[in-house]
N, C-alpha and C positions, 0 to 999 in steps of 0.2 A: 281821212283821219278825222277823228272824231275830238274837238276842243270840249275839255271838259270846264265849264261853263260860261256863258257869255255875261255875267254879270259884274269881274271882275272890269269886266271892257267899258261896259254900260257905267260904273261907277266912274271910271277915271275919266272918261268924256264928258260926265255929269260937269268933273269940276275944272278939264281944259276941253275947252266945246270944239277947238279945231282936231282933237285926237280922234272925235265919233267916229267920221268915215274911212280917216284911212284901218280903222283898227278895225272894221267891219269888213273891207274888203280884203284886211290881211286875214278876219276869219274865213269868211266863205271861200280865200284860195285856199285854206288848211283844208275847208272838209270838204272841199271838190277832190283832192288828190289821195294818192296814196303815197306812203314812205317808208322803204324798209329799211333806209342808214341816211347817215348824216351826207352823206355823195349824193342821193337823191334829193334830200330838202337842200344843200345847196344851191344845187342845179337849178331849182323851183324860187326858191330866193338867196338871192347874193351876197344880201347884207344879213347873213347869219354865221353867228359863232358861235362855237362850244365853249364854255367858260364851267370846268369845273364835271357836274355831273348836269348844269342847266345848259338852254340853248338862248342864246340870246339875240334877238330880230330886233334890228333898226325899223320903226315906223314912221311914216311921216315924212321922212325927207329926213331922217336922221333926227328929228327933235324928241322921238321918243324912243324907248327900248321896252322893250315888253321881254319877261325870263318867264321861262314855261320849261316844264320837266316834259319830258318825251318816252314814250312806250312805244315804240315801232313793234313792238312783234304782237301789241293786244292795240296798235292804230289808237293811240290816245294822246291827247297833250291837256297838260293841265297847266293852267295861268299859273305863275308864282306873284309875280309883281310885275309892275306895268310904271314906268317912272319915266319921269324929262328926263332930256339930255345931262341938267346939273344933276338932279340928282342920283343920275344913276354914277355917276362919278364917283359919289359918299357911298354908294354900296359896296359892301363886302362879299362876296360868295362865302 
């Protein structure tokens, strides 16, 4: 699967430096794999939920969430937002 762009990732590391690597190693398991429904990316990671029409991924150990829109049938995922744990809280879908 193919993330569509890594600079979302790059930024929010910019500004909590402990987020760099786990959110690098949660890319390169996206685009090692493939995913044709949401039973599959569970499978692949556990700490993911559908929230809405986003997918939302615990990283970190839980300290961050990352919501990314998912295309399975054209293998894409595009970042939405990348937040702490607070404040993914204060988000709305």
């Amino acid at each position: 699967m193919r993330v569509i762009t890594n600079h979302p990732l790059v930024e929010f590391a910019r500004k909590h430096l402990e987020a760099g690597e786990p959110l690098q190693a949660w890319r390169k398991a996206v685009e090692n794999s493939t995913f044709s429904h949401f039973a599959e990316l569970k499978a692949t990671f556990g700490a993911v939920d559908r929230v809405g029409d986003y997918y939302v991924f615990d990283i970190g150990g839980n300290k961050f969430r990352l919501i990314a829109a998912i295309h399975f049938n054209r293998q894409m995922l595009f970042v939405r937002h990348i937040f702490t744990h607070k404040e993914y809280d204060k988000w709305k879908p």
